[in-house]
Phi, psi and omega in degrees: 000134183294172174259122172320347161296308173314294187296314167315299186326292177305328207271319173274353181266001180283128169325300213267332166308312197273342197274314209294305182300324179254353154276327200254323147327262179334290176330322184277313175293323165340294153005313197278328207278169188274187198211212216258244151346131185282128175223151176298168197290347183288313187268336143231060146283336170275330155318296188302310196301284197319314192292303163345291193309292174313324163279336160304334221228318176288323191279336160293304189314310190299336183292318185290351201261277188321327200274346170293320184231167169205129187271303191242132184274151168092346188237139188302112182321320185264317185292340169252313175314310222273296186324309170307296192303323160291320175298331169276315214294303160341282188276009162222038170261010144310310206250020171208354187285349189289315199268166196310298200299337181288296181321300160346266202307302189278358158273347176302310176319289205310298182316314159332293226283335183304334198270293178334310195285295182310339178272352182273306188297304177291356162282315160316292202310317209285299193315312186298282193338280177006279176304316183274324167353288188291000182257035177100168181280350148288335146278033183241265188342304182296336162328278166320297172323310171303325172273357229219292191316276194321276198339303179301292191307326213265330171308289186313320194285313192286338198256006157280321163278025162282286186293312156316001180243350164308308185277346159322293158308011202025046191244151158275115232254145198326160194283146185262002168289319186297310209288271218317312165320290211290321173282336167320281156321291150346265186312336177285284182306309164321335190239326162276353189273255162029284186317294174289012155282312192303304194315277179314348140276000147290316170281338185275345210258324175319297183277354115304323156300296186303330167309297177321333193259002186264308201242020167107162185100143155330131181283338168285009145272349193244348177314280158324332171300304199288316187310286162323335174285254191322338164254352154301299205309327179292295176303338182292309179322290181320321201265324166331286190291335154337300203283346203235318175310299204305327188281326169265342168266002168267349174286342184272004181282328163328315181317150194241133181281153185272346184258357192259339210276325182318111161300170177254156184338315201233143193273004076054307210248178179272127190104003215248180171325114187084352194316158159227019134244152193301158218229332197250336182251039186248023183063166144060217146296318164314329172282312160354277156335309176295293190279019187229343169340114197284130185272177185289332175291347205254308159326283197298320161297327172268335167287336191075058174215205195209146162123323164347093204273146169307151144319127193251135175241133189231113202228117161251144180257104187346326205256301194336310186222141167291325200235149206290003203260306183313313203276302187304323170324323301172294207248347154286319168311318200263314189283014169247331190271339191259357185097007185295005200245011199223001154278147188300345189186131180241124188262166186199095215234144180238101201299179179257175213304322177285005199062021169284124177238126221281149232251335191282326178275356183249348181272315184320293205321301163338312185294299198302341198263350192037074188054005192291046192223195255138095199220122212237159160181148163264114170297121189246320177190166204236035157245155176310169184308319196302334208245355179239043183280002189258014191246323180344281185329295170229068170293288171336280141002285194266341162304271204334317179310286202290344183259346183280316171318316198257007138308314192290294182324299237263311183295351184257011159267156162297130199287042182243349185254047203250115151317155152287144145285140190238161159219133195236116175227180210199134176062231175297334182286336167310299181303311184291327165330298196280327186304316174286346135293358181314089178112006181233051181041239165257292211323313208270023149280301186334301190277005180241008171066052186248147188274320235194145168209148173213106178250142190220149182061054240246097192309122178331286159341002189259104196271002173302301184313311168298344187273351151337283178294316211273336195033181243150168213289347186252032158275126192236093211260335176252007179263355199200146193230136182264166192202119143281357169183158182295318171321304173323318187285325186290343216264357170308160173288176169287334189276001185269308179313303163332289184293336235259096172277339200224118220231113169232155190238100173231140168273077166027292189272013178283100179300349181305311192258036159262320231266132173187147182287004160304323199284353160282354173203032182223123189298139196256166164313301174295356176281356198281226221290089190311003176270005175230035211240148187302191198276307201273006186228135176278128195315353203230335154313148174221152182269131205207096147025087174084326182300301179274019174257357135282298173326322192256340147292317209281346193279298169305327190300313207270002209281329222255340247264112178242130184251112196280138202057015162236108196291126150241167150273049225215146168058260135238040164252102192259065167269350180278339164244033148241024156292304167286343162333284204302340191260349188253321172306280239269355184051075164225095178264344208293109134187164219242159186302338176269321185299309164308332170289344207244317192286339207271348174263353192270325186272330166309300189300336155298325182294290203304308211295319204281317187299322159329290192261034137272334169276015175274327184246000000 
C-alpha cells in the first residue's frame, strides 16, 4: 500500500491539480468584492469554501479534458483551446447570451479560456523547475522562493483591488484579520470536503483491488461496484441527517410557548370559543397569530376614538386537516362563523414557510379599519422559507383553492353585502400567492374577485411577476406597480396612483429577489453598466461565474437578520414602509398623519412586546 503522504504529495505536483488550485484560489479572492448585503465573517467563509471549490473543480476538470486531446500537433493544447474559448465567448455573448443555454455555453468559454490561462502559467513553472533542476539545491530554493514571492505579491495585489472597490462604494470595507480568517477557513472547509472525496476513492479503488485478487478479475471491474458502496454510505448518511435536522425543526412548529399557550377568549380567532379547529393544531405561529388579534379596545387607544369592533383572525393549521380540499373547507367554516364575511375587508394571506404571516400589515389594517377586517391563512408547511421550496406546488395549490373557495362563498351575496377582498403576501408567501395567476395575467384577479394586493419582497422565482413585466394580451399595465419605497408610490401623478390595485414592494438591494440558480452562469441585468446601475446595488461589483451565486445565496440566507422594533428598509426587511403600503394598496385612508404616526409607533412597540413574550416562553 502507498504512503498516504506520499500519494498527496504526488497528487498536488499533478499540472490539471495545480491549474485547479490556482482557478480556485482567483475564485476565492473574487470571493472578497462586495455584494447585495454586508455578512459576518462565518458566512463568509462559506462563500469563499463554495467559490474555492467550484474553481477548482472547473479548473481541474478542464485541465484534464484538455490534456486529452491535441487540437493542433506541434501547439501547446490550452494555448489554442483557452485562445478559441475567448473568441467564441467574445464574439457570441451579444448574440446567444440573452438565452438560459446560450448564457451556459459562453460562461462555459470563459471559464474554459480562465482554466487555460491558469494551465499555461503552470506549465512555464513546471518548465522552469525543470531548467533549474540540474543546477543544485541552491538554485532550486532560490528558484522556489522567487516563484512563492510574485505569487504571494501578485495574490496581494489582486485581493487588494477586491477589497478597494468597498471604498469605491463609500462601503466599509472588511476588517483585514477578518478578510485573512475567512480565506483561511474557507480554503479549509473547501480542501476538506476535497479531501474527503479523495479518501473515499482511496478506499474504493483499494477494495476494489482486494476484490479482484479474492474473488478474480480486474480491479477496474469491481471499481464502480466499491464506488457505489462507499458512495451510497455517504449519501445514505448525509440525507439520514439531513432528514432527522429537518424532523427536529418541524417539530419545534408543535412546541408549545408559555405566553402562547392558553386559547383564546373570544370567538372573533381560530382557536377560540366555537372554533372548529383545536387551538393546539394550529401550530406555532397559528397561535401566535390567533392571540396577538387587536381588540376594539386597543384600537380606540391608539387612534384615540371609541366605537372600534374586534378583529377577526382566521388561522388554519397543516395538523387542523390531511388534505388541502379539508384544510380550505376548514377555513370557510371559520370565516362564516367568526363574521368574516360581514366585514368591510377580508386580507387573504399566504404564509411563509413556517406558516408565519408577518403580524405588521395585519395588525395597520386593524388599525386603519378600527377592526372592520378580517384576516385568513393557510398553513402549508412547518419548516422555514429557505427549506421549503419542495412545498412551493402545494402552496400554490392550496391558496388558488382557498381563493376560488372564498370567491364562490362570496358569489351567493348581494355585491353590496360583499368585503372587499384584499391580498397580502411576503417572501415565499408572495410567490405561492402569485403562483395561482400563472397564466392568467391581471385579469384573472378580476375574475376570482380580488380588489387589492401588497406583495412585498416578491423572490426572484415567481414566474406570474415576470409575465407581468413581459404582458400580454390579458396584462393590464396600468393596474399594478413595483416599488422601493412609498416615496416611489407618492411621487406618481394622482391619476397613475388612482389606477394603480396590486402592488409589489421589492427593495433593490433585496437578495431574496435576486437570488436564482442563473447567476451561476449567467451575468443577472442588474450587474450590468455601472453608470446605470440602482441607486442601493453596487457600483464596483462584477459578476463572476459561481461566485456571485454563493455571495448572493449566503445573502438571501442573511436578507430577514431584523433587531425587533427597529423598523428598516434595507434587504428584506420592509416593516418601515408597510404601514403606509397597507394603507394606499388596501385604499385605507380615513385617518389622520398623527393617527397614523401613533399606529406606526404602536406596531414597534408591538414587535418588542411580542419578541418579549416569545423569549419568556
Amino acid at each position: 500500500m502507498r504512503n498516504p503522504i506520499r500519494s498527496i504529495t504526488s497528487f498536488l505536483a499533478t499540472p490539471h491539480v495545480q491549474t485547479g488550485l490556482a482557478v480556485g484560489a482567483a475564485a476565492a479572492i473574487e470571493a472578497n468584492q462586495p455584494s447585495l448585503l454586508p455578512r459576518p465573517r462565518t458566512d463568509q467563509a462559506l462563500v469563499v469554501a463554495g467559490s474555492f471549490a467550484s474553481g477548482y473543480v472547473a479548473g481541474s476538470g478542464y485541465a484534464q479534458a484538455t490534456d486529452r486531446i491535441t487540437v493542433v500537433p506541434g501547439v501547446p493544447n490550452n494555448l489554442v483551446t483557452g485562445a478559441g474559448s475567448a473568441a467564441f465567448a467574445a464574439a457570441l455573448d451579444s448574440r446567444i447570451g440573452s438565452s438560459r443555454v446560450g448564457a451556459a455555453t459562453v460562461t462555459a468559454a470563459r471559464v474554459k479560456s480562465y482554466a487555460s490561462t491558469a494551465a499555461i502559467v503552470v506549465a512555464l513553472a513546471h518548465r522552469g523547475a525543470a531548467a533549474v533542476r540540474p543546477l543544485g539545491r541552491v538554485a532550486r530554493g532560490g528558484a522556489a522562493l522567487a516563484a512563492a514571492t510574485a505569487i504571494g505579491a501578485g495574490a496581494h495585489l489582486y485581493l487588494k483591488d477586491r477589497l478597494g472597490r468597498y471604498e469605491a462604494d463609500d462601503r466599509i470595507p472588511p476588517d483585514g484579520a477578518d478578510v485573512a480568517w475567512t480565506l483561511a477557513v474557507g480554503t479549509g472547509i473547501a480542501t476538506g470536503v476535497g479531501s474527503f472525496v479523495m479518501v473515499e476513492r482511496y478506499l474504493a479503488r483499494s477494495a476494489a483491488a482486494m476484490l479482484g485478487r479474492a474473488v478474480g478479475g480486474p480491479a477496474a471491474a469491481w471499481a464502480p461496484v466499491t464506488h457505489a458502496l462507499f458512495g451510497g454510505a455517504v449519501v445514505l448518511g448525509a440525507r439520514t441527517g439531513y432528514a432527522a435536522v429537518l424532523a427536529k425543526i418541524s417539530a419545534s412548529n408543535s412546541r408549545t410557548e408559555a405566553r402562547y399557550a392558553e386559547p383564546p377568549a373570544v370567538p372573533t380567532v381560530s382557536g377560540g370559543p366555537g372554533s372548529v379547529v383545536a387551538f393546539e393544531d394550529l401550530g406555532l405561529q397559528g397561535r401566535r397569530f390567533v392571540l396577538e388579534a387587536s381588540p376594539g379596545s386597543k384600537i380606540d387607544e391608539v387612534l384615540g376614538e371609541s366605537g372600534a369592533v374586534d378583529a377577526v383572525r382566521v388561522f388554519i393549521g397543516v395538523e387542523s386537516a390531511p388534505t388541502i380540499e379539508e384544510r380550505v373547507a376548514l377555513a370557510i367554516e371559520e370565516l362564516r362563523r367568526t363574521g368574516a364575511f360581514d366585514r368591510s375587508l377580508l386580507v387573504i394571506g399566504s404564509p411563509a414557510g413556517t406558516g408565519y404571516f408577518n403580524y405588521i400589515p395585519v395588525e395597520a389594517a386593524e388599525y386603519l379599519t378600527r377592526g372592520d377586517v378580517a384576516s385568513v391563512a393557510i398553513q402549508y408547511g412547518a419548516l422555514p422559507s429557505m427549506l421549503s421550496m419542495s412545498k412551493v406546488p402545494v402552496a400554490i395549490e392550496q391558496h388558488a383553492a382557498l381563493l376560488r373557495a372564498v370567491n364562490e362563498e362570496l358569489s351567493k351575496r348581494d355585491p353590496e353585502d360583499r368585503p372587499r377582498v384584499v391580498l397580502y403576501g411576503e417572501s415565499l408567501g408572495a410567490q405561492t400567492s402569485q403562483g395561482a395567476f400563472i397564466g392568467g395575467g391581471t385579469r384573472i384577479l378580476d375574475d376570482l374577485g380580488i380588489d387589492r394586493a401588497l406583495w412585498a419582497g416578491t423572490p426572484y422565482a415567481s414566474r406570474w411577476r415576470r409575465e407581468l413585466l413581459a404582458g400580454g394580451p390579458d396584462v393590464d399595465p396600468s393596474v399594478f406597480g413595483t416599488f422601493r419605497s412609498i416615496d416611489d408610490y407618492r411621487g406618481l401623478t394622482e391619476d397613475d396612483r388612482a389606477s394603480i390595485r396590486f402592488f409589489f414592494l421589492n427593495h433593490d438591494e433585496d437578495p431574496v429577489t435576486r437570488f436564482g440558480l442563473d447567476l451561476a452562469y449567467r451575468r443577472p441585468d442588474w450587474l450590468g453598466d455601472p453608470a446605470t446601475r440602482l441607486p442601493t446595488i453596487s457600483k464596483t461589483q462584477q459578476w463572476v461565474p459561481a461566485v456571485t451565486f454563493f455571495q448572493t445565496a449566503i445573502d438571501t440566507k442573511n436578507a430577514a437578520t431584523v433587531v425587533p422594533g427597529e423598523f428598516k428598509a434595507l434587504g428584506h426587511d420592509y416593516r418601515a414602509d408597510l404601514a403606509a403600503f397597507v394603507s394606499a394598496a388596501y385604499g385605507l385612508t380615513s385617518v389622520t398623519d398623527e393617527q397614523m404616526g401613533r399606529i406606526e409607533e404602536r406596531l414597534r412597540r408591538s414587535e418588542v412586546e411580542r419578541a418579549a413574550k416569545i423569549a419568556d416562553g
